[in-house]
N, C-alpha and C positions, 0 to 999 in steps of 0.2 A: 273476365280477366284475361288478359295476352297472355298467350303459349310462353313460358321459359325458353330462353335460345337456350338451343343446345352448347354444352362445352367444347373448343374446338379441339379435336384428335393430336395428340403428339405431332411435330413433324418427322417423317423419315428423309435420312439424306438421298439425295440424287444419285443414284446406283447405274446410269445410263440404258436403262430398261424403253424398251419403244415403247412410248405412248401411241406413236402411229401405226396404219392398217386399217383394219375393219374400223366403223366406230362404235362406240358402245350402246349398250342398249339405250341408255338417256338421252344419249346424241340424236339416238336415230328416232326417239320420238316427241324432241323437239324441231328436227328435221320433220316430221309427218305431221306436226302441229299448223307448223308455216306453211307446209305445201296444201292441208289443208283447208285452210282460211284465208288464203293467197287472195281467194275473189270472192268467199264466200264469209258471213260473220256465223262465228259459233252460235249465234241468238239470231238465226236466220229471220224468224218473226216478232222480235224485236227492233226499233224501227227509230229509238229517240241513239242519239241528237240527230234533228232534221240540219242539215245545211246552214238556214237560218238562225236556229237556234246557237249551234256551234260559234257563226260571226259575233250571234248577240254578244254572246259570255266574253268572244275574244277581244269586243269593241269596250265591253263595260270592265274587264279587267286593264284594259289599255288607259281609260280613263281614269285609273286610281294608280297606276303604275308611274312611278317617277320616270320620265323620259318617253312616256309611253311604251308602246310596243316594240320589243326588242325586233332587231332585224340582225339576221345571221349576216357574220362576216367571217370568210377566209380567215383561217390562222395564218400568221405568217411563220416567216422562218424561226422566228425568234421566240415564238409562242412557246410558252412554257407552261405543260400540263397538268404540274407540280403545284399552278393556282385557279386553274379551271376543272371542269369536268369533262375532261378531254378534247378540251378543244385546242391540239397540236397535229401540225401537218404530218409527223410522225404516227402511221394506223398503231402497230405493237403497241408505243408509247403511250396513244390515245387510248386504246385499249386496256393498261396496265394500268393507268391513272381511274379508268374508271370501275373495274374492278378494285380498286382502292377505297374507293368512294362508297361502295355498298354496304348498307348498314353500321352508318355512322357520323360525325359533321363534317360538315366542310374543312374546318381550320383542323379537324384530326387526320384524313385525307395527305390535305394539302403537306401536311409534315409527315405522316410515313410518305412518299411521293419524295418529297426533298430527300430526306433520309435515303432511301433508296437510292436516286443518284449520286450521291455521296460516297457511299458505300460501291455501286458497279459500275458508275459512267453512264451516257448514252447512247445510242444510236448502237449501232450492232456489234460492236465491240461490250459495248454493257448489255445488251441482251445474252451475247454469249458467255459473259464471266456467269449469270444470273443462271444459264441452260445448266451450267457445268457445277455450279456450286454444289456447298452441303446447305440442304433447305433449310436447316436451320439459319443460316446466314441472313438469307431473306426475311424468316420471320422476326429475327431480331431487329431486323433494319427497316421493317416497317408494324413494325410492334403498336406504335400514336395511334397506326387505324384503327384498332382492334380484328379480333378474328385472324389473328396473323396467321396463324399453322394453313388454314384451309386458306386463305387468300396466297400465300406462298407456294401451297401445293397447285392451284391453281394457273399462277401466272408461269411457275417453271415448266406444270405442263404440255403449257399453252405452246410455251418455247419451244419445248425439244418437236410438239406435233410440227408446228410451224416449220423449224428445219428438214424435217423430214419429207414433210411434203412440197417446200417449193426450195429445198436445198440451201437456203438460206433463211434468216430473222430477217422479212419483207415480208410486209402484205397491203405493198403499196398500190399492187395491180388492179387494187379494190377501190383506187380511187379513177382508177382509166373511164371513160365514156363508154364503153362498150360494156361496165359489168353495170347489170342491173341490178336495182334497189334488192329485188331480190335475191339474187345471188349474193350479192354483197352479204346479207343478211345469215341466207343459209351457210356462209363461208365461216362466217365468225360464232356461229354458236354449235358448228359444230365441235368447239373445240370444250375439252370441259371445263366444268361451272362456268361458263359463259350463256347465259341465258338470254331471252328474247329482251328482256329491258337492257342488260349492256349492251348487248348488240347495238339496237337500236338508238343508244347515247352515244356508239364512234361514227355511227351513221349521220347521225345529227350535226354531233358538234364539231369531227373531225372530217367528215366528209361532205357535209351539206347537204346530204340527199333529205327528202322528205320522209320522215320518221317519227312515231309520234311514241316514246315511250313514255310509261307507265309504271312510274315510282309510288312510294306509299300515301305523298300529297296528291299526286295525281289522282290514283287509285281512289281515296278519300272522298275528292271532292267530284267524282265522276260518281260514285254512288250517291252524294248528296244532291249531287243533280240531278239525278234520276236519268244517268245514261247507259247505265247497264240495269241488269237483271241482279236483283237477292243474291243471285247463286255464282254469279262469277267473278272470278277471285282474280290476280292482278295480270297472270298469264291469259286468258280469257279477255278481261276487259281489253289490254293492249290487241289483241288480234281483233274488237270489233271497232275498238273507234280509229285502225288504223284505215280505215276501211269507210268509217262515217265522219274522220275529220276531213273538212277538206283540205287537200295537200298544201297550200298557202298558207292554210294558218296553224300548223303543226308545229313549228318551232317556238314561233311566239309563243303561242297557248300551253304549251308545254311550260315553259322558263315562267311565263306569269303564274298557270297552277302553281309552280313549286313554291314560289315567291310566296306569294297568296298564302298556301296551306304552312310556310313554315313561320310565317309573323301574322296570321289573322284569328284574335283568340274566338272570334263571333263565331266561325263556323267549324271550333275543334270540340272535340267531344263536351267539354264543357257547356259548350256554346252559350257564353257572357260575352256582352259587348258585340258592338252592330259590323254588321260584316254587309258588303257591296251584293254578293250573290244569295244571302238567306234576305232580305230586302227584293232583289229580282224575284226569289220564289216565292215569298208572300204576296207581290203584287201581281202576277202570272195567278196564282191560286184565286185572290178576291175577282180578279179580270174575268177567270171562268165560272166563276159564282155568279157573276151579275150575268155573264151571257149564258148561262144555262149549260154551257160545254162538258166536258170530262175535265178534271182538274190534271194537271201539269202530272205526270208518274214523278215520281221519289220516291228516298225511303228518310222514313222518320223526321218528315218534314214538318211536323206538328211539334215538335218537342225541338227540333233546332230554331225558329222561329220565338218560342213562347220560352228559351235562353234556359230550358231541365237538365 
């Protein structure tokens, strides 16, 4: 049975208290998660997806993909964040949008988002009404996503760190040539509740860089593949396969997973009706039966197969 979300907390109003300074303990050991697994995977001897494999999945999700394989493109100026998952040239915005976007759908998202600019403008005049408000404001105004209190307490106190530390609502410097994936990375989850999967979706979709995160379809369907271990959970998984995809096909395979895991009923828990990749690993499985091999790692690939 899935854990009960928790209830989100009241919101308090904005009291102009520094969020900036030291950073807190969670900062700092999501800071030491990255720096950790920068070069190395948490599942040092764990070893799938091989290269090859990785292409396989992205070539056989491409061929059931209406248009095939997505290929990133630049937002433009015009791009409005309010109907993607942060793909606007705007970092904050891209960033705000997609903390909007966590745990919950799309078309809910997309309208607290509208809502929100609605309610403070944008570009840094509406980040500044947004720093200064009473939090309540915000959570009212983006109430459609759910989880408003704590996604409000969040994006304000994204804000006021943000001014504090670069003197203005900018963190555009994160799209310059000179800041690496990494840093980029470490820069944006330092701030709080921004975590290694948001991060890694302004890195993607607002900045282009090679990023592969690590949503709950992703996450899914990385364990039905058998590309992590039993034991690692969606913090974990993102820090190995960012490591085992290879960097080309990080965007694609990202956007097809999602695709894939939120309209394919074959390979959700249910698992009724034929899906592209439980197909792959049944014939990978009979392949190594006939040649005497080890069978393909998964988990619970016998029951998604035979549709329990």
């Amino acid at each position: 049975m899935a854990a009960k979300r928790r209830r989100s907390t009241s919101p308090s109003p904005h009291n102009g208290t520094s969020t900036g300074g030291s950073l807190s303990t969670h900062a700092s050991k999501k800071l030491k998660l990255l720096s950790d697994h920068s070069t190395s995977s948490p599942f040092p001897d764990f070893c799938h997806p091989s290269p090859e494999v990785a292409r396989g999945i992205h070539a056989l999700l491409a061929s059931v993909t209406p248009g095939g394989a997505p290929v990133y493109t630049a937002p433009s100026a015009n791009s409005n964040s309010a109907m993607t998952c942060g793909h606007a040239p705007n970092v904050i915005d891209a960033l705000i949008a997609t903390v909007l976007s966590q745990n919950t759908s799309s078309a809910n998202s997309s309208a607290a988002k509208r809502s929100l600019d609605s309610v403070f403008g944008l570009g840094e005049p509406g980040f500044e009404k947004m720093a200064n408000a009473d939090r309540q404001m915000i959570a009212d105004a983006i109430r459609s996503g759910g989880l408003a209190n704590r996604k409000a307490k969040v994006i304000q106190e994204a804000l006021v760190a943000v001014k504090e530390k670069h003197g203005r609502y900018d963190l555009q410097h994160l799209a310059a040539p000179g800041v690496t994936d990494e840093q980029a990375m470490q820069e944006l989850v330092s701030y709080g509740g921004v975590g290694p999967k948001t991060a890694a979706c302004v890195l993607s979709f607002c900045l282009g860089r090679q990023a592969f995160a690590v949503d709950t379809h992703v996450f899914r369907l990385s364990r039905l593949l058998g590309w992590v271990p039993k034991t690692a959970d969606r913090v974990t998984t993102q820090a190995h396969l960012e490591l085992k995809i290879p960097p080309e096909l990080k965007y694609g395979l990202h956007v097809m997973m999602v695709r894939h895991g939120r309209t394919c009923r074959g390979c959700k828990n249910d698992g009724k009706g034929s899906c592209p990749l439980k197909t792959w690993l049944k014939e990978r499985t009979t392949q190594s039966e006939i040649e005497g091999a080890p069978k393909p790692h998964n988990h619970g690939l016998g029951e998604m197969i035979e549709g329990r």
